[in-house]
N, CA, C and O atoms as a GROMACS GRO file, in nm:
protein
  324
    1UNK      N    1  -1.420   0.151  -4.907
    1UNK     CA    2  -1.504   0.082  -5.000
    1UNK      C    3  -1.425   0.042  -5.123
    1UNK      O    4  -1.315   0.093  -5.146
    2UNK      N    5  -1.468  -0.030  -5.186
    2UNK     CA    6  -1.388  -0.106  -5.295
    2UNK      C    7  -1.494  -0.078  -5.442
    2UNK      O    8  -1.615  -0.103  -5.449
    3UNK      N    9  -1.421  -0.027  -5.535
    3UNK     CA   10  -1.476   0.017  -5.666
    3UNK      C   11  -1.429  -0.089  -5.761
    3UNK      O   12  -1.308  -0.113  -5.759
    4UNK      N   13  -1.514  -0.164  -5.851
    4UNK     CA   14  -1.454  -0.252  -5.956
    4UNK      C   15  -1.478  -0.141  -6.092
    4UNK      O   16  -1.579  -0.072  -6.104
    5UNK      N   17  -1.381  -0.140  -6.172
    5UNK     CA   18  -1.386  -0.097  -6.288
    5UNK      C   19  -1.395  -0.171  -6.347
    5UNK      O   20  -1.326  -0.269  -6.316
    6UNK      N   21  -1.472  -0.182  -6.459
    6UNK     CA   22  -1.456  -0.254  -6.608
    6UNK      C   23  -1.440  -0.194  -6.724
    6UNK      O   24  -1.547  -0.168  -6.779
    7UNK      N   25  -1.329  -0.157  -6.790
    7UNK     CA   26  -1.334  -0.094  -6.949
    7UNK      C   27  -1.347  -0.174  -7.033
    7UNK      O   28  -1.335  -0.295  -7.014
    8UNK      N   29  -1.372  -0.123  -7.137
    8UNK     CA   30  -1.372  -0.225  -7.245
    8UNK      C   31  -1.389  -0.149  -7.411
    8UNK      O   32  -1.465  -0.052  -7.422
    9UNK      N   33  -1.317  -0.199  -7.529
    9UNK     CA   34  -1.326  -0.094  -7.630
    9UNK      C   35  -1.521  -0.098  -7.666
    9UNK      O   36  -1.609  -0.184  -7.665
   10UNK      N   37  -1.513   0.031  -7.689
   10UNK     CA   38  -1.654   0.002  -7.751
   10UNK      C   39  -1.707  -0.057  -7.882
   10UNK      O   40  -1.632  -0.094  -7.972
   11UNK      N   41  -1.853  -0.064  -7.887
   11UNK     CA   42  -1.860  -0.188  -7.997
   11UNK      C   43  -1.834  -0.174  -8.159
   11UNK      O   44  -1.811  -0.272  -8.229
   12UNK      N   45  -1.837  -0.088  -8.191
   12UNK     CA   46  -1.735  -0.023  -8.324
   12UNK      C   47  -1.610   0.007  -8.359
   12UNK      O   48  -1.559   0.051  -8.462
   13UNK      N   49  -1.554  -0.037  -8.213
   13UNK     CA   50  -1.436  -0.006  -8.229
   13UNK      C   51  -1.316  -0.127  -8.277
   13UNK      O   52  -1.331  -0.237  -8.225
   14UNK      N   53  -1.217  -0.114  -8.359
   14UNK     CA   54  -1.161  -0.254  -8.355
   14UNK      C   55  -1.082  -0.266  -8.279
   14UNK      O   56  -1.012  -0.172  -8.240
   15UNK      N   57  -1.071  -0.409  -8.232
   15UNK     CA   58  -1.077  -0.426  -8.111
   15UNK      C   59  -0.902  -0.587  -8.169
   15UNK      O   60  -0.922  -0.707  -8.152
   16UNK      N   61  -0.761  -0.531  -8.231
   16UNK     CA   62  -0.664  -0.634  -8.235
   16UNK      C   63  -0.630  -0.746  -8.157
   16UNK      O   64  -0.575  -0.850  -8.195
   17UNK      N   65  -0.690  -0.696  -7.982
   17UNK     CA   66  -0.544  -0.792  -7.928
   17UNK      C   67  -0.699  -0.887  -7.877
   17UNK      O   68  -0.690  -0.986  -7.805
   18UNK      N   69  -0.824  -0.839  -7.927
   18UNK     CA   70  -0.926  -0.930  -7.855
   18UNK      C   71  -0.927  -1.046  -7.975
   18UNK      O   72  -0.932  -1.167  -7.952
   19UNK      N   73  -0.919  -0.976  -8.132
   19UNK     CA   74  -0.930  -1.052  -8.244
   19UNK      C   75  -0.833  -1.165  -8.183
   19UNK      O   76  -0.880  -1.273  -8.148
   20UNK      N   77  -0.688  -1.135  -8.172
   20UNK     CA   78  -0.583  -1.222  -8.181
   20UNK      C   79  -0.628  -1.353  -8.113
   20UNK      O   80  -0.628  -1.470  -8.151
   21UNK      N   81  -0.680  -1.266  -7.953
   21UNK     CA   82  -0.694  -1.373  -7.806
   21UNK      C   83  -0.841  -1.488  -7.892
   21UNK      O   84  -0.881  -1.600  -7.860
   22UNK      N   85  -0.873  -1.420  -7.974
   22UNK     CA   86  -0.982  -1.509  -8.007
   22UNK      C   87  -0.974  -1.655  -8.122
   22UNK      O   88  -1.030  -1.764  -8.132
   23UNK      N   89  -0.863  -1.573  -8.201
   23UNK     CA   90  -0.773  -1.662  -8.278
   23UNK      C   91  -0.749  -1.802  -8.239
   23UNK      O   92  -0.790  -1.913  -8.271
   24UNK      N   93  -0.620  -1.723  -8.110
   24UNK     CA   94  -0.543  -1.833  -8.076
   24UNK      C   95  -0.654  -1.933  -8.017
   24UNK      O   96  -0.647  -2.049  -8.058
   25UNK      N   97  -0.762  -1.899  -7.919
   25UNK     CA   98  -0.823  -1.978  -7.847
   25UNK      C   99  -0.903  -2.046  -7.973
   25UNK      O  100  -0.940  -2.154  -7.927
   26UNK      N  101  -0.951  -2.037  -8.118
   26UNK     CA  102  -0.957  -2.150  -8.186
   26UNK      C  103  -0.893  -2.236  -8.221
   26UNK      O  104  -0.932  -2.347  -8.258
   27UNK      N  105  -0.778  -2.194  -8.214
   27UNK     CA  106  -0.612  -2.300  -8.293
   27UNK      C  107  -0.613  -2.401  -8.139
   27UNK      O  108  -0.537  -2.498  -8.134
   28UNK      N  109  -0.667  -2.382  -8.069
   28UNK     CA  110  -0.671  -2.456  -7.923
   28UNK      C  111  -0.782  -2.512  -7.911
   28UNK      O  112  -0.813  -2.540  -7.796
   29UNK      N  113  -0.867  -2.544  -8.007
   29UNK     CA  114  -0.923  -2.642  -8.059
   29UNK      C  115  -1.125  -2.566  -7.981
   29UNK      O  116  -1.226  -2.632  -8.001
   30UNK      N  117  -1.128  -2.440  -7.910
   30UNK     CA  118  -1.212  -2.386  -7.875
   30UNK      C  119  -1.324  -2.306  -8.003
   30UNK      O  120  -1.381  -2.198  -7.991
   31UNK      N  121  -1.328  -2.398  -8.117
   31UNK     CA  122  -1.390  -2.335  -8.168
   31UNK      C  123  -1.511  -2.262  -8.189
   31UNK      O  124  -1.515  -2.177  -8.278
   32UNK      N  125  -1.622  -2.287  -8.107
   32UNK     CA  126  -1.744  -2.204  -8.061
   32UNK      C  127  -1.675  -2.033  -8.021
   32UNK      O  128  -1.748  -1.936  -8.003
   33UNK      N  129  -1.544  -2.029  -8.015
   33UNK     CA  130  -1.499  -1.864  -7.965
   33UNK      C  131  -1.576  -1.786  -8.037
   33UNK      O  132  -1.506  -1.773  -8.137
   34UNK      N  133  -1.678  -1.721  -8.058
   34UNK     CA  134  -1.673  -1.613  -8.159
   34UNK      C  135  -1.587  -1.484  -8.172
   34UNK      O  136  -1.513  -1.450  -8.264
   35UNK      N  137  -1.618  -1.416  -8.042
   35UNK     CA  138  -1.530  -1.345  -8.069
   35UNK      C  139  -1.449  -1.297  -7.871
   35UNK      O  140  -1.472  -1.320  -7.752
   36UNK      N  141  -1.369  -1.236  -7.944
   36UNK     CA  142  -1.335  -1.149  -7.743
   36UNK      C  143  -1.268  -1.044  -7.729
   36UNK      O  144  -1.159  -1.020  -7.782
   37UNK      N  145  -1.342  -0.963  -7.643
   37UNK     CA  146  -1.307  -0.853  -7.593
   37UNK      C  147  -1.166  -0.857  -7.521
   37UNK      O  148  -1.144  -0.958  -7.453
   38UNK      N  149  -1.063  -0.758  -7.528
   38UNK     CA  150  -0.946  -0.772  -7.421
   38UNK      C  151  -1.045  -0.585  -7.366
   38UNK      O  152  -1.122  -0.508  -7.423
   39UNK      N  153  -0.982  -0.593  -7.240
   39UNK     CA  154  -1.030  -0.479  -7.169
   39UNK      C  155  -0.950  -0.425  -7.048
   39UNK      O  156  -0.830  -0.453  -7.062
   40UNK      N  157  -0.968  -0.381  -6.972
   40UNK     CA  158  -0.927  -0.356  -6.854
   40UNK      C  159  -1.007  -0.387  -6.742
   40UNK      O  160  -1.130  -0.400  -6.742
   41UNK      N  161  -0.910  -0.402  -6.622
   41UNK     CA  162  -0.991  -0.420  -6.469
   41UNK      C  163  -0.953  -0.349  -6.387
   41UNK      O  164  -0.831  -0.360  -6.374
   42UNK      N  165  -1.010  -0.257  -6.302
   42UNK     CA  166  -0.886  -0.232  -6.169
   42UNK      C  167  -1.001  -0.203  -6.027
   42UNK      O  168  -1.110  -0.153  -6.002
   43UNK      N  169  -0.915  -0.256  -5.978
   43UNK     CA  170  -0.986  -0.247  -5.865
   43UNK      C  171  -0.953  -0.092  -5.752
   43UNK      O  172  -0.839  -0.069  -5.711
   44UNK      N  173  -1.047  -0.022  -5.725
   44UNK     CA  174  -0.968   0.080  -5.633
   44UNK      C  175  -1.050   0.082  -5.477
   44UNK      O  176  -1.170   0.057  -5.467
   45UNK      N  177  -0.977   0.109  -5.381
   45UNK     CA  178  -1.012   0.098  -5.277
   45UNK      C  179  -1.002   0.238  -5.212
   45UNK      O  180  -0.892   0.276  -5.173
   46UNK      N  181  -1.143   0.342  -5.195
   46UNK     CA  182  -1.192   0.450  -5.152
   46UNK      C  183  -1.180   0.477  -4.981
   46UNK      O  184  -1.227   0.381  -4.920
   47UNK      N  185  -1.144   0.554  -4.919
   47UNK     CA  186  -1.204   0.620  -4.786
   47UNK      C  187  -1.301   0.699  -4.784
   47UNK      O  188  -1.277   0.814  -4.747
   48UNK      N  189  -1.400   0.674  -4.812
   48UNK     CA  190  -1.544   0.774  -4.819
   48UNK      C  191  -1.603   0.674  -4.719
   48UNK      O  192  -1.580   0.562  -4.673
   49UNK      N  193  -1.730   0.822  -4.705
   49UNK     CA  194  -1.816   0.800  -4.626
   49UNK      C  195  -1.946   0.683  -4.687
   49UNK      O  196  -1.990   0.607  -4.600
   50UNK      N  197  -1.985   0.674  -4.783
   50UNK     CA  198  -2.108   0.625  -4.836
   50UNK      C  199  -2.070   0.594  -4.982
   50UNK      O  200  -1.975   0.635  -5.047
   51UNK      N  201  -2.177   0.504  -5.020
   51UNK     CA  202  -2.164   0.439  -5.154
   51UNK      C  203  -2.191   0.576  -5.236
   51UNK      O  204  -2.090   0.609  -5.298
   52UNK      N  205  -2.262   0.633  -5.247
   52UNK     CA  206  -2.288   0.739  -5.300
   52UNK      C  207  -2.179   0.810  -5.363
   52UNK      O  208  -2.188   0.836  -5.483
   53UNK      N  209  -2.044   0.858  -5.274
   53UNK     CA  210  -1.965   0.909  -5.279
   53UNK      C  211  -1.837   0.849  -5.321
   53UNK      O  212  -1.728   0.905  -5.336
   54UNK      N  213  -1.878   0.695  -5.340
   54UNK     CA  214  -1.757   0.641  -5.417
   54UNK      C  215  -1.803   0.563  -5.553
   54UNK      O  216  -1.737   0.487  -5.623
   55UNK      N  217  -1.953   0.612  -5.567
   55UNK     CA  218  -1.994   0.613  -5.689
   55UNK      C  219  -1.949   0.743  -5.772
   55UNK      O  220  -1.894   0.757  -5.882
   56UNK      N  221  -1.987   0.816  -5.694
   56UNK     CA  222  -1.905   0.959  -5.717
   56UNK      C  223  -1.753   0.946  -5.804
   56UNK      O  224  -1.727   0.962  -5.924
   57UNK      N  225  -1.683   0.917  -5.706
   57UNK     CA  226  -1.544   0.912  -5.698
   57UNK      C  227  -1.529   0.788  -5.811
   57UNK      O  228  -1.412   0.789  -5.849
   58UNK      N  229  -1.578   0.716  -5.855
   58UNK     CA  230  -1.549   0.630  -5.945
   58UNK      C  231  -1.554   0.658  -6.059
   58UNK      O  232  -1.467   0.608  -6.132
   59UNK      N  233  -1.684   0.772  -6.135
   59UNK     CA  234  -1.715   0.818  -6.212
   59UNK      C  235  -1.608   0.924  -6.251
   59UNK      O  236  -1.562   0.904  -6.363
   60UNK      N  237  -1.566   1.012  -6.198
   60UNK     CA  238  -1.461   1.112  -6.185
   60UNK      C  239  -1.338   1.041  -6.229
   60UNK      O  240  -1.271   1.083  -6.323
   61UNK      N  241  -1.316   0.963  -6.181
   61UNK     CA  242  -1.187   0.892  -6.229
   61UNK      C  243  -1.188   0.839  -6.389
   61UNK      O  244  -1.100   0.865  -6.471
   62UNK      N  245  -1.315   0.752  -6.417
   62UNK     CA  246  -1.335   0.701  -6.557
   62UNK      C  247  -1.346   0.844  -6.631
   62UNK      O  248  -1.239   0.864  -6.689
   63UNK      N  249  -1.413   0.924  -6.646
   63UNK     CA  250  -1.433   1.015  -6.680
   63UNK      C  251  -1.277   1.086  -6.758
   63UNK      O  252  -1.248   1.102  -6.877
   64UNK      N  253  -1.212   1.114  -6.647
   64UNK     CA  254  -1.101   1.185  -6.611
   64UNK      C  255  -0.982   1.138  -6.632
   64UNK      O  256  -0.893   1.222  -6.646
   65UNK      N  257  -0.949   1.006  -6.640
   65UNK     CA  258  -0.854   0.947  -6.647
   65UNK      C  259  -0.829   0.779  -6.659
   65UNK      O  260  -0.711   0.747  -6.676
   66UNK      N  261  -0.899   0.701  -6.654
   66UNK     CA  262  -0.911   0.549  -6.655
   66UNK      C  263  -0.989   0.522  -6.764
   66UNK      O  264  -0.999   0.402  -6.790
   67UNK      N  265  -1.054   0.605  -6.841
   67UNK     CA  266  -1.126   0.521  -6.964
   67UNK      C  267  -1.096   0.632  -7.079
   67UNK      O  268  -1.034   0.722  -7.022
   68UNK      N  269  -1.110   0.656  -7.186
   68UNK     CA  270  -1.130   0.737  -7.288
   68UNK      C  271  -1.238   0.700  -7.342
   68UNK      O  272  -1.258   0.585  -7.381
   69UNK      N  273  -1.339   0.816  -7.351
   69UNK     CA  274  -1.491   0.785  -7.379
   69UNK      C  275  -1.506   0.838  -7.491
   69UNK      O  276  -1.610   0.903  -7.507
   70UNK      N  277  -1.417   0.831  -7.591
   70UNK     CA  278  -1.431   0.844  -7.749
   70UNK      C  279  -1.404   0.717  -7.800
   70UNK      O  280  -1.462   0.694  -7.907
   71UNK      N  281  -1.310   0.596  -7.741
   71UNK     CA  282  -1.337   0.435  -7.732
   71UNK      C  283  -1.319   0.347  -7.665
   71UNK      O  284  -1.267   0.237  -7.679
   72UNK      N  285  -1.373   0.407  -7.577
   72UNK     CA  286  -1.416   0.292  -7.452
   72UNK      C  287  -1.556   0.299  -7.382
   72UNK      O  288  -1.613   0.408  -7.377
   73UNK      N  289  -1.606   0.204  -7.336
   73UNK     CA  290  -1.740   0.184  -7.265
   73UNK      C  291  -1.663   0.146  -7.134
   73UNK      O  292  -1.555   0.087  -7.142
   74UNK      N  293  -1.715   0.176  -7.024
   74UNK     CA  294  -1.674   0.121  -6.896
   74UNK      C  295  -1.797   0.132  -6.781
   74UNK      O  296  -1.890   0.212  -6.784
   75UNK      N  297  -1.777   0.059  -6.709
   75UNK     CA  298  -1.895   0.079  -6.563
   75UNK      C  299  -1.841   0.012  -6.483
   75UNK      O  300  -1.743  -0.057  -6.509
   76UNK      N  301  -1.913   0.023  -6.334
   76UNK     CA  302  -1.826   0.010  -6.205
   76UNK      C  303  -1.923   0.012  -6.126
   76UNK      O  304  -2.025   0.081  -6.134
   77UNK      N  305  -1.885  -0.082  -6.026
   77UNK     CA  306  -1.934  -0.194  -5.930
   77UNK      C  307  -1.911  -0.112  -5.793
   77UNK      O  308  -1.794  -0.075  -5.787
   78UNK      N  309  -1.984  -0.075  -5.686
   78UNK     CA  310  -1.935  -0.070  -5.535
   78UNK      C  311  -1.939  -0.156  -5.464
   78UNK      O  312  -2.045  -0.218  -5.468
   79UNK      N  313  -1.843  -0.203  -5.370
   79UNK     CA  314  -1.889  -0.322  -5.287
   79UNK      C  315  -1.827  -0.253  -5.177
   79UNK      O  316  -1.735  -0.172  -5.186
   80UNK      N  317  -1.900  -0.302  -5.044
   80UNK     CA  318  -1.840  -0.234  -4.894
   80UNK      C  319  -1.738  -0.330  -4.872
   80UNK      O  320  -1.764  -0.447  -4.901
   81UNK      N  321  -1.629  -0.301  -4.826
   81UNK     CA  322  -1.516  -0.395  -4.760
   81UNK      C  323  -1.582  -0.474  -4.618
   81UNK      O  324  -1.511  -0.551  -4.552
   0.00000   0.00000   0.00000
Protein backbone atom coordinates (compact mmCIF):
# COMPACT_ATOMS: atom_id res chain seq x y z
CA UNK A 1 0.00 0.00 0.00
CA UNK A 2 1.19 3.43 -0.63
CA UNK A 3 1.09 6.21 2.25
CA UNK A 4 1.21 10.01 1.11
CA UNK A 5 2.63 12.23 3.74
CA UNK A 6 2.10 15.82 3.92
CA UNK A 7 4.07 18.08 6.51
CA UNK A 8 3.87 21.32 6.73
CA UNK A 9 5.10 24.14 9.43
CA UNK A 10 2.26 24.93 11.55
CA UNK A 11 0.25 28.06 11.43
CA UNK A 12 2.24 30.18 14.00
CA UNK A 13 5.05 29.12 13.04
CA UNK A 14 7.43 31.25 10.79
CA UNK A 15 7.58 29.82 8.04
CA UNK A 16 11.38 31.70 5.81
CA UNK A 17 11.83 29.63 2.83
CA UNK A 18 7.75 29.76 2.20
CA UNK A 19 8.03 33.78 2.82
CA UNK A 20 11.00 33.85 0.27
CA UNK A 21 9.11 31.24 -2.41
CA UNK A 22 6.34 33.76 -2.07
CA UNK A 23 8.47 36.79 -2.70
CA UNK A 24 10.10 35.66 -5.60
CA UNK A 25 6.78 34.39 -7.21
CA UNK A 26 5.63 38.25 -6.94
CA UNK A 27 8.86 39.74 -8.57
CA UNK A 28 7.47 37.17 -11.40
CA UNK A 29 4.87 39.34 -11.86
CA UNK A 30 2.28 36.66 -9.76
CA UNK A 31 1.05 39.11 -7.63
CA UNK A 32 -2.29 37.72 -6.14
CA UNK A 33 0.59 35.22 -4.15
CA UNK A 34 -0.36 35.88 -0.72
CA UNK A 35 1.41 33.81 0.90
CA UNK A 36 3.20 29.93 0.74
CA UNK A 37 3.82 27.24 2.61
CA UNK A 38 7.24 25.19 1.74
CA UNK A 39 6.61 21.66 3.41
CA UNK A 40 7.40 18.25 2.88
CA UNK A 41 6.12 15.14 0.80
CA UNK A 42 7.07 11.57 0.90
CA UNK A 43 5.65 8.98 -0.32
CA UNK A 44 6.10 5.42 1.49
CA UNK A 45 5.20 2.18 0.20
CA UNK A 46 3.93 -0.44 3.15
CA UNK A 47 3.62 -4.47 3.07
CA UNK A 48 0.65 -4.74 5.34
CA UNK A 49 -2.22 -6.45 5.36
CA UNK A 50 -5.09 -3.67 5.42
CA UNK A 51 -5.54 0.03 5.29
CA UNK A 52 -5.97 0.03 8.83
CA UNK A 53 -2.54 -1.06 9.47
CA UNK A 54 -0.82 1.29 7.26
CA UNK A 55 -2.80 3.93 8.74
CA UNK A 56 -1.25 2.58 11.67
CA UNK A 57 2.15 2.47 10.35
CA UNK A 58 1.92 5.95 8.97
CA UNK A 59 1.03 7.55 12.14
CA UNK A 60 4.01 5.87 14.00
CA UNK A 61 6.32 7.14 11.65
CA UNK A 62 4.99 10.99 11.74
CA UNK A 63 4.80 10.70 15.24
CA UNK A 64 8.25 9.18 15.65
CA UNK A 65 10.25 10.48 13.17
CA UNK A 66 8.97 12.38 9.86
CA UNK A 67 7.26 15.35 11.45
CA UNK A 68 8.08 17.25 14.75
CA UNK A 69 4.79 18.00 16.39
CA UNK A 70 6.01 21.00 18.37
CA UNK A 71 6.13 22.66 14.51
CA UNK A 72 4.70 20.85 12.24
CA UNK A 73 1.09 19.81 11.23
CA UNK A 74 1.09 16.78 8.93
CA UNK A 75 -1.60 14.10 7.63
CA UNK A 76 -1.57 11.20 5.33
CA UNK A 77 -3.39 9.71 2.61
CA UNK A 78 -3.72 5.63 1.98
CA UNK A 79 -4.10 4.55 -1.40
CA UNK A 80 -4.00 0.62 -2.44
CA UNK A 81 -1.34 0.02 -5.17
Amino acid sequence: MLVKVFITPKEEILDPAGRAVAQALRSLGLEQVESVKVGKYLVLRLEVASPAQALQAAAKACEQLLANPLTEDYRYEVEPE
